[in-house]
One Martini backbone bead per residue (centre of mass of N, CA, C, O) as a GRO file, in nm:
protein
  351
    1UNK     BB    1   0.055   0.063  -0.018
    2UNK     BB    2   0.304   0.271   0.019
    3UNK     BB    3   0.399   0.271  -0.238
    4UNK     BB    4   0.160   0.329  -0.417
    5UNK     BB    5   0.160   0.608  -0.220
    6UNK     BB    6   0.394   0.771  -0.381
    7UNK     BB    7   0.335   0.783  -0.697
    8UNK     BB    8   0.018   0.948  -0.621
    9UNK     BB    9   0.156   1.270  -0.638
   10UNK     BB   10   0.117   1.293  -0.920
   11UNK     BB   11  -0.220   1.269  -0.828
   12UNK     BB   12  -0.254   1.458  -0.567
   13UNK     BB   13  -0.137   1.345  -0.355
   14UNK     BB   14  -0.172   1.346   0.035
   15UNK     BB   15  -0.177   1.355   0.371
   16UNK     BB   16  -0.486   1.370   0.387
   17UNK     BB   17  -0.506   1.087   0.304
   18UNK     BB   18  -0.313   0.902   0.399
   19UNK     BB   19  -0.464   0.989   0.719
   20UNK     BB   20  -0.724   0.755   0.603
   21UNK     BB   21  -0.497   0.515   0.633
   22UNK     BB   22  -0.628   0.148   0.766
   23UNK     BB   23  -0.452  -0.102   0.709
   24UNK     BB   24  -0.677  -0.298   0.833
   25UNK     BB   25  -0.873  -0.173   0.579
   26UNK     BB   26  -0.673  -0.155   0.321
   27UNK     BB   27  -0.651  -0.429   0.292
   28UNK     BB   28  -0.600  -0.518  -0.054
   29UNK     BB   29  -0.619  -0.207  -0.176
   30UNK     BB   30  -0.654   0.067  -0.376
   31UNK     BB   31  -0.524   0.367  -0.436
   32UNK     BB   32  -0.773   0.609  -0.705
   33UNK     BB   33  -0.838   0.802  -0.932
   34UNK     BB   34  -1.064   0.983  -1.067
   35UNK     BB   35  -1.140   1.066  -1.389
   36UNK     BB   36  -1.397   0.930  -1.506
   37UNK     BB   37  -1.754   0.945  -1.550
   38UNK     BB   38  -1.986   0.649  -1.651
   39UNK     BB   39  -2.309   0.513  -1.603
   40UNK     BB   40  -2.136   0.227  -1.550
   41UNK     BB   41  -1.864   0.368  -1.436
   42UNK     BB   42  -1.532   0.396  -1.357
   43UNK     BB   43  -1.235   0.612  -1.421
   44UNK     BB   44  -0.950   0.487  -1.298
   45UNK     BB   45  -0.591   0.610  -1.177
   46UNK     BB   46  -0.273   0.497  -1.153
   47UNK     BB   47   0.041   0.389  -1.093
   48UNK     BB   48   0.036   0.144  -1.396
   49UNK     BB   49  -0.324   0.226  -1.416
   50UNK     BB   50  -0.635   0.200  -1.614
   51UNK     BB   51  -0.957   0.149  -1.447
   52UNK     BB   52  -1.266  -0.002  -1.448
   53UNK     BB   53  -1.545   0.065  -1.260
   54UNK     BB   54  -1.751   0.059  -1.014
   55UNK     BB   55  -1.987   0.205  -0.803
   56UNK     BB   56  -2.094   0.344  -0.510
   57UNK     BB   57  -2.348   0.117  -0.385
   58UNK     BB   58  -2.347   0.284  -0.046
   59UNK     BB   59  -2.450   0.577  -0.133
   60UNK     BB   60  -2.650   0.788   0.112
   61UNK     BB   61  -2.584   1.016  -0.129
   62UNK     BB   62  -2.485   1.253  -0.360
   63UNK     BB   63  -2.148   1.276  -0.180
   64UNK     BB   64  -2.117   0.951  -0.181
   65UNK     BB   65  -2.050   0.991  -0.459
   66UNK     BB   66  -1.841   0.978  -0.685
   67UNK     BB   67  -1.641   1.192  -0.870
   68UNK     BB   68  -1.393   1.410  -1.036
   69UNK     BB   69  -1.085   1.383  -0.832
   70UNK     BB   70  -1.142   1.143  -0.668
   71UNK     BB   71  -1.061   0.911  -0.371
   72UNK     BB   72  -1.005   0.581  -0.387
   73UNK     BB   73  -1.078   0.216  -0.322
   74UNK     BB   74  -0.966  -0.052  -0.473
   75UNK     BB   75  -1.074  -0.381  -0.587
   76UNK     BB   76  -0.869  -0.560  -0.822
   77UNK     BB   77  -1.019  -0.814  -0.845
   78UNK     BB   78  -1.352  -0.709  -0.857
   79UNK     BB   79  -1.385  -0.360  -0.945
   80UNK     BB   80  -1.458  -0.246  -0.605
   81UNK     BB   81  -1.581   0.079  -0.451
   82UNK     BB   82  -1.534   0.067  -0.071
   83UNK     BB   83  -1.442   0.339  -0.085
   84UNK     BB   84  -1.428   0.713  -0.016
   85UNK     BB   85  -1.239   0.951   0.022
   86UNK     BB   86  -1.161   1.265   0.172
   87UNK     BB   87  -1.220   1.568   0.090
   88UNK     BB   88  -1.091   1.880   0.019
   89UNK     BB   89  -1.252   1.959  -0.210
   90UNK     BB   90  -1.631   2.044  -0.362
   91UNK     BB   91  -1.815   2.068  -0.668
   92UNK     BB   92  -2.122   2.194  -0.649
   93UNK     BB   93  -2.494   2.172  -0.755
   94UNK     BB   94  -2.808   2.217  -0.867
   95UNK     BB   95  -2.963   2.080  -1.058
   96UNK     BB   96  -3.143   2.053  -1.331
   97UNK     BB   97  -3.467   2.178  -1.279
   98UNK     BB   98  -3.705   2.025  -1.042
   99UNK     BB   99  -3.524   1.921  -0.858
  100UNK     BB  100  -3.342   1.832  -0.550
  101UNK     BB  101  -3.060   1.760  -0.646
  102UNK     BB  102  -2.740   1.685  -0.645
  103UNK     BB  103  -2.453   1.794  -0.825
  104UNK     BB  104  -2.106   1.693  -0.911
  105UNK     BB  105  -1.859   1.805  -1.037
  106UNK     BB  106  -1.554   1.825  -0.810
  107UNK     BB  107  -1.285   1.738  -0.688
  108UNK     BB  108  -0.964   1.815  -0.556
  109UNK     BB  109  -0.923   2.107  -0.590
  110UNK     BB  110  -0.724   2.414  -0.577
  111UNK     BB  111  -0.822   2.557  -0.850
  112UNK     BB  112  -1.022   2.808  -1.023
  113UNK     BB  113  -1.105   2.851  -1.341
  114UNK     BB  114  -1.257   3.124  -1.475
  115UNK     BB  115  -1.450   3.148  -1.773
  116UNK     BB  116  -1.415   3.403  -2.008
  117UNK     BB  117  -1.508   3.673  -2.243
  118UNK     BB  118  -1.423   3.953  -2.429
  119UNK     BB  119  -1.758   3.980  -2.461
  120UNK     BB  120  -2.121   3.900  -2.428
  121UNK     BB  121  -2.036   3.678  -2.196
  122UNK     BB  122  -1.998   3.888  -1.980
  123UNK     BB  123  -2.100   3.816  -1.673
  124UNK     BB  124  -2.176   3.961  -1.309
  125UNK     BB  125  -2.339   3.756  -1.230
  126UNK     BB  126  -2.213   3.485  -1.290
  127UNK     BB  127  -1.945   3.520  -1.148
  128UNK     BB  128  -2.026   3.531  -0.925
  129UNK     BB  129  -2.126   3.244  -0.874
  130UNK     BB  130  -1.854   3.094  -0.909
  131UNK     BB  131  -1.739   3.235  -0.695
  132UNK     BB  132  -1.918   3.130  -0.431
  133UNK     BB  133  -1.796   2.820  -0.524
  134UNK     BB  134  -1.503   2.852  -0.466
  135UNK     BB  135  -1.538   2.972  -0.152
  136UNK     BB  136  -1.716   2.723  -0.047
  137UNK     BB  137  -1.489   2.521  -0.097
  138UNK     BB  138  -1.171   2.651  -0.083
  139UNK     BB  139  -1.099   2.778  -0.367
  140UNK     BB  140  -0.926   2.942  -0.558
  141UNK     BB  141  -0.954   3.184  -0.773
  142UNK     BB  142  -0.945   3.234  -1.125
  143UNK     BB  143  -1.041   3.474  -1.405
  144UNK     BB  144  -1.032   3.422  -1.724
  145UNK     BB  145  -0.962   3.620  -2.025
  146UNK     BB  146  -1.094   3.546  -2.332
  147UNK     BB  147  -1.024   3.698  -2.635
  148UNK     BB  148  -0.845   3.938  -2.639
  149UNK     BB  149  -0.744   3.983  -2.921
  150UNK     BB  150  -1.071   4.070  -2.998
  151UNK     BB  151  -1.017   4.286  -2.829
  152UNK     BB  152  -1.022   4.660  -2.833
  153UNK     BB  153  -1.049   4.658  -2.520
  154UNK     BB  154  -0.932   4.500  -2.168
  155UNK     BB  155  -0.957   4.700  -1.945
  156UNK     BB  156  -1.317   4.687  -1.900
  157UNK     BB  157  -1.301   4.408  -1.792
  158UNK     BB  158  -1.070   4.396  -1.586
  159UNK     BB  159  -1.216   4.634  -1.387
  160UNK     BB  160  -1.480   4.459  -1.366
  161UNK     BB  161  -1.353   4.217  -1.236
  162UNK     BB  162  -1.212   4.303  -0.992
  163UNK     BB  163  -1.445   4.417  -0.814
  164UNK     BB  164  -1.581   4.134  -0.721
  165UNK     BB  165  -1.319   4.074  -0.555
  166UNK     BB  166  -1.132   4.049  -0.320
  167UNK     BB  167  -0.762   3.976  -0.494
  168UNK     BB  168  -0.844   3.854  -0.780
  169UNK     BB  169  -0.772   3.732  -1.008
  170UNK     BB  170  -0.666   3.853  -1.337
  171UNK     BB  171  -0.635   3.689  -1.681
  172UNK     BB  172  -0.520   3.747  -2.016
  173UNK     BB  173  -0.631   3.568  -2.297
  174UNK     BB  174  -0.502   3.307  -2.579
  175UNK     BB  175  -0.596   3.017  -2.568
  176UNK     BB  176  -0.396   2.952  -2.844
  177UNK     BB  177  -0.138   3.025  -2.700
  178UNK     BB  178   0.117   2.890  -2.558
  179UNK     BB  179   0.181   3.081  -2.339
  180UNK     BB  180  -0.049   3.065  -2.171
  181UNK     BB  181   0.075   2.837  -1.999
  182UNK     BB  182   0.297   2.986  -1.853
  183UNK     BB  183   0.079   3.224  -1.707
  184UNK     BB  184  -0.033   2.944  -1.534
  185UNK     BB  185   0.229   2.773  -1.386
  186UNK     BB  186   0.145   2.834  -1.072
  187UNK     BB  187  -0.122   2.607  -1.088
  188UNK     BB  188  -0.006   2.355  -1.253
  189UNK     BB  189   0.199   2.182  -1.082
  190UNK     BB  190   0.304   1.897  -0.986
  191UNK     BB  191  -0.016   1.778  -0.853
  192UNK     BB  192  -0.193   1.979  -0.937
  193UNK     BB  193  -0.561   2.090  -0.928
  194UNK     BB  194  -0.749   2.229  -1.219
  195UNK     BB  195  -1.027   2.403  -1.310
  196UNK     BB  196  -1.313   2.450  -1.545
  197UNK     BB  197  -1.513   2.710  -1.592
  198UNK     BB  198  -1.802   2.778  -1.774
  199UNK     BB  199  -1.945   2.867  -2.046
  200UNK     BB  200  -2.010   2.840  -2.346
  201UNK     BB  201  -1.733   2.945  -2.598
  202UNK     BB  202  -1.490   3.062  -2.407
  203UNK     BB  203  -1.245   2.847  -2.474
  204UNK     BB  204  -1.205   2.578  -2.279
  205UNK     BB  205  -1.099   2.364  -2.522
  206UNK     BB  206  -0.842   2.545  -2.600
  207UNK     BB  207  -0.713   2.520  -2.343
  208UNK     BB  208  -0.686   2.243  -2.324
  209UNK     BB  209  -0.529   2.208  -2.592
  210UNK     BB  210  -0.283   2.409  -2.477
  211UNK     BB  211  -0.213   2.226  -2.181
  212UNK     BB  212  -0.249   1.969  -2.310
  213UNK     BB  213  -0.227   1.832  -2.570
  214UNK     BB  214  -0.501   1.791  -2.710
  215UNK     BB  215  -0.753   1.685  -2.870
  216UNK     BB  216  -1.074   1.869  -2.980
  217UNK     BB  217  -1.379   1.977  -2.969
  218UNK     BB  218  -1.465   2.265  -3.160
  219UNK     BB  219  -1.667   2.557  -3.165
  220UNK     BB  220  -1.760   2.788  -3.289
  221UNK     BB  221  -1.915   3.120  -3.339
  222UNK     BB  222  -2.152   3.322  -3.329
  223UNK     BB  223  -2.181   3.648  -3.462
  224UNK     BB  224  -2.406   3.721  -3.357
  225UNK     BB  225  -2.384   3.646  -2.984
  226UNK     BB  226  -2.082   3.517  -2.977
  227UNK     BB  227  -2.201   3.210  -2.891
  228UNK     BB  228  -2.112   2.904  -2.852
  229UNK     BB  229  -2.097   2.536  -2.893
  230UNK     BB  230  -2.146   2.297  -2.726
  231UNK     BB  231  -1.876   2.075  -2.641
  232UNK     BB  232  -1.863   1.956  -2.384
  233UNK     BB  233  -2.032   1.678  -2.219
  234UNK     BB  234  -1.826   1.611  -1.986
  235UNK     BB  235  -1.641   1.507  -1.669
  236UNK     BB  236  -1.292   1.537  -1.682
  237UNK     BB  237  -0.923   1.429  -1.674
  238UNK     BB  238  -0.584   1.613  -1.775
  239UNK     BB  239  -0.306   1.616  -1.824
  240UNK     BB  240  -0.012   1.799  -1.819
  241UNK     BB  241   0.257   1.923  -1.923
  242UNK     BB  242   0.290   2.022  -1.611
  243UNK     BB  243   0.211   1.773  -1.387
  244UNK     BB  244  -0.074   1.828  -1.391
  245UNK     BB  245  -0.442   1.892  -1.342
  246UNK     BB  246  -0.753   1.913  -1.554
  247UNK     BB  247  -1.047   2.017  -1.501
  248UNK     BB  248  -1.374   1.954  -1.717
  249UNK     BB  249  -1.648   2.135  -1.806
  250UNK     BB  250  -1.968   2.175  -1.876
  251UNK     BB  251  -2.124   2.404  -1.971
  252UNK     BB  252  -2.337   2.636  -1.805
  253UNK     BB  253  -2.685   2.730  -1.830
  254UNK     BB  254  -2.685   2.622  -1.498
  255UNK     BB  255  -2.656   2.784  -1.190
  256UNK     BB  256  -2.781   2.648  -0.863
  257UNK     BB  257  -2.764   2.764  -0.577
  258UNK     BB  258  -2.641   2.558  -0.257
  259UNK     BB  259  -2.482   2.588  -0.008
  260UNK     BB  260  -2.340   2.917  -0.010
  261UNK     BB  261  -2.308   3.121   0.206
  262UNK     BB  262  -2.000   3.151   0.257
  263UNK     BB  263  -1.943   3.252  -0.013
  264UNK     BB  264  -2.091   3.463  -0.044
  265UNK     BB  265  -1.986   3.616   0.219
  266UNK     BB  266  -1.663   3.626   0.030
  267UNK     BB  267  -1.795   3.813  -0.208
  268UNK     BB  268  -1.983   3.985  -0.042
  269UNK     BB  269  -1.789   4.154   0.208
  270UNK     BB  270  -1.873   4.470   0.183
  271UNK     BB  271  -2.177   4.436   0.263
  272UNK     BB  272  -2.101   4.285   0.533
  273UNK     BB  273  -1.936   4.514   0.652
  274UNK     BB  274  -2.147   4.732   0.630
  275UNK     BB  275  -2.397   4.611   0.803
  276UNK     BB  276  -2.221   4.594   1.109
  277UNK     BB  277  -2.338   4.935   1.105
  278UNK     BB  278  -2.633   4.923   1.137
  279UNK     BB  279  -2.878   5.016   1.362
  280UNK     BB  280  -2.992   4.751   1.294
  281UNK     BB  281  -2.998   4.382   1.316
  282UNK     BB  282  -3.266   4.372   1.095
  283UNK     BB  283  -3.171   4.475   0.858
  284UNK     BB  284  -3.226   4.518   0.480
  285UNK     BB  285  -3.145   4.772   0.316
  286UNK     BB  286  -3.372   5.002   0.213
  287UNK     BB  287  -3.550   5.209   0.474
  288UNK     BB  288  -3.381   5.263   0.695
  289UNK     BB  289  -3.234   5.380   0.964
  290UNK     BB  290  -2.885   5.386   0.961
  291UNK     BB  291  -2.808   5.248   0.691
  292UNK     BB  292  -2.491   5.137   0.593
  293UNK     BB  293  -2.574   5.033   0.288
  294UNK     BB  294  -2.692   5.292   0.198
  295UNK     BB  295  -2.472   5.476   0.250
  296UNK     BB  296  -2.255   5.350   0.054
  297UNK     BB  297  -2.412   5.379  -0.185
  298UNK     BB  298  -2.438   5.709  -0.164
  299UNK     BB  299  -2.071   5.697  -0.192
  300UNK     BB  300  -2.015   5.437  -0.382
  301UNK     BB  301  -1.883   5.204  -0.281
  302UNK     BB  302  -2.150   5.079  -0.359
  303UNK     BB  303  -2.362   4.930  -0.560
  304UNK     BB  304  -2.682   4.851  -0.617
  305UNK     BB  305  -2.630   4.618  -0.828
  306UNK     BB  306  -2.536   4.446  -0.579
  307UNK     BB  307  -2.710   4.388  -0.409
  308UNK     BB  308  -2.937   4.287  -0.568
  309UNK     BB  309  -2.741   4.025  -0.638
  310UNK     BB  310  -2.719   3.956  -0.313
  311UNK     BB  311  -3.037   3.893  -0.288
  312UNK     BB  312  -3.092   3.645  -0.524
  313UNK     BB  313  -2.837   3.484  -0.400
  314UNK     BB  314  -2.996   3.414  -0.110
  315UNK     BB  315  -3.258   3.341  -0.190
  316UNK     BB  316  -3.191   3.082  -0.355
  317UNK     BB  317  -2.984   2.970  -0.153
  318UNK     BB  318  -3.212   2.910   0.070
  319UNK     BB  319  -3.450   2.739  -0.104
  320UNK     BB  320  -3.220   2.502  -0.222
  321UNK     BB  321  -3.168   2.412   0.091
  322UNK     BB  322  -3.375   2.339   0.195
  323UNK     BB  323  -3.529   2.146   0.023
  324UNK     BB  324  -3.267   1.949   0.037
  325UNK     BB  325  -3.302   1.914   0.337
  326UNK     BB  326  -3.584   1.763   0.296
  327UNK     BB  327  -3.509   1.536   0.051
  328UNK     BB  328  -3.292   1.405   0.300
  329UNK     BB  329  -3.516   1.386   0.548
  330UNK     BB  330  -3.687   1.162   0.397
  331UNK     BB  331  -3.489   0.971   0.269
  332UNK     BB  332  -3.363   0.874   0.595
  333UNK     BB  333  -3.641   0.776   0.663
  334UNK     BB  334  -3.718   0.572   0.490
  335UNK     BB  335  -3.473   0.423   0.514
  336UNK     BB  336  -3.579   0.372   0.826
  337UNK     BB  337  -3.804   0.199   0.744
  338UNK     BB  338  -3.645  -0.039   0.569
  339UNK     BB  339  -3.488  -0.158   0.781
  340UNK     BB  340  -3.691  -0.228   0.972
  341UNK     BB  341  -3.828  -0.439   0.783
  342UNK     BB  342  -3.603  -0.623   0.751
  343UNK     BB  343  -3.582  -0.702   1.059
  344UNK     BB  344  -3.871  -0.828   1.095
  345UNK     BB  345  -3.867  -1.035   0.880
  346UNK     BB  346  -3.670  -1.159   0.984
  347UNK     BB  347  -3.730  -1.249   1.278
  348UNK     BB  348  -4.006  -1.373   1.187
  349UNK     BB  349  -3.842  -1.617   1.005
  350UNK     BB  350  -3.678  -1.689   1.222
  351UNK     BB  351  -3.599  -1.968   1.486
   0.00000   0.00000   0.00000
């Protein structure tokens, strides 16, 4: 098991993992990474090998599931995998629909990039969304400005982007430049794990192909409305070439926030930093007298549309953690209730 997991560090493996392992219940197992997830079962890698494997059978709910940069252990012999280790950061969104369960996009990732294009696919409320999952997770966010070549100055996406959060870091690139490369190696290095964000179009898959030198379908921009179309359909792991590691997600049509509080209070620390001057604690920020939050807006520290777009994503974010957290608490009572009837069916007919 120990050679096993010294070279896993190419492979993003960490002491966090490492301090996970119980020799005697390890015993016979292989510790390795999710490539990619399959309707039928994972894709796993480790140095040496790379099978395809079942997924894990007995998870309690949709985070006890496998998902694309996960650290499981799996049996050689039967190719199934009884443990799922604990993650270091996790990135999930409420599923698209009307249904009330998480979708899991990537696990164990250090950095986010989040992609955008110099052109009309930038919004700035897309981006607090994107910012929020990333700080929610624990995982620095970088902000990838592409298309700058084709914009006639980058210098007000530039500056629209820095205001979004203190400290965001903020690279203008094309992403079809070998240099892109270069510009990105601080996250980059190997075992670091980086993955991809945004919208279609906006050119994840061209710096996939610039980053890791893989070949991938690349659709064109439509001229009417700048907006490409969806070229990923799954989420992968890709080596790069700095021998770090890159998940890709497919475009976001619907990024729906739940479990979100923490991110959101650290994309906009602004308002609630002027909050705790307010001069009621149950202040809404509307027309009430002494709100720290209304004179900021009124001396322009803070824009009046951040504003409202921090009471719609907390609005959101509250209303589909609640659902989810009572379609779990439904789930939870079921299991228990199918526990109890298998008990006493044995009870019943045991001698």
């Amino acid at each position: 098991m120990m050679d096993m997991t010294k070279g896993l560090a190419a492979f993003g493996w960490s002491q966090h993992f490492n301090a996970q392992l119980d020799p005697a219940e390890s015993a016979g197992l292989t510790p390795a990474r999710v490539i990619a997830v399959h309707r039928d079962g994972l894709e796993v890698a480790a140095p040496g090998f790379s099978w395809r494997v079942a997924h894990i059978s007995d998870a309690a709910d949709e985070e006890g599931m496998a998902t694309v940069g996960d650290f499981v252990l799996v049996d050689p012999e039967t190719r199934r995998t009884p443990r799922l280790l604990a993650r270091k950061s996790l990135f999930k969104r409420r599923a698209a629909g009307t249904g009330r369960r998480i979708q899991l996009l990537a696990a164990n990732v250090d950095t986010l990039f989040i992609v955008t294009s110099c052109n009309q696919d930038f919004n700035v409320a897309h981006l607090e969304r994107y910012l929020a999952l990333a700080r929610e997770a624990g995982v620095m966010p970088v902000l990838l400005l592409t298309k700058a070549d084709l914009a006639t100055d980058t210098a007000e996406f530039e500056q629209a982007a820095v205001r979004l959060m203190p400290g965001l870091v903020v690279v203008s690139l094309d992403a079809r430049d070998p240099e892109a490369a270069g510009r990105l190696a601080p996250w980059c290095g190997p075992g670091q794990t980086v993955a991809l964000l945004g919208s279609s179009g906006v050119g994840k898959s061209t710096l996939v192909n610039t980053l890791a030198g893989e070949r991938q379908a690349v659709a064109g921009i439509r001229e009417s409305d700048a907006h490409g179309r969806h070229t990923t359909t799954g989420r992968s792991m890709h080596r790069l070439a700095s021998d770090g590691w890159l998940i890709d997600t497919p475009g976001m049509r619907e990024l729906q926030l739940a479990d979100l509080e923490f991110g959101l209070g650290e994309v906009f620390a602004d308002i609630e930093a002027a909050a705790v001057h307010c001069r009621f604690a149950n202040c809404r920020h509307e027309s009430e007298p002494g709100c720290a939050v209304q004179a900021a807006i009124a001396s322009g520290e803070i824009e009046a549309d951040r504003l409202v777009r921090f009471r719609k994503l907390l609005s959101e974010d509250t209303r589909n953690s609640a659902s989810i957290h009572e379609r779990r608490r439904k789930d939870r009572g079921f299991g228990k209730m199918t526990r109890e009837a298998t008990r006493l069916k044995k009870r019943r007919w045991d001698p």
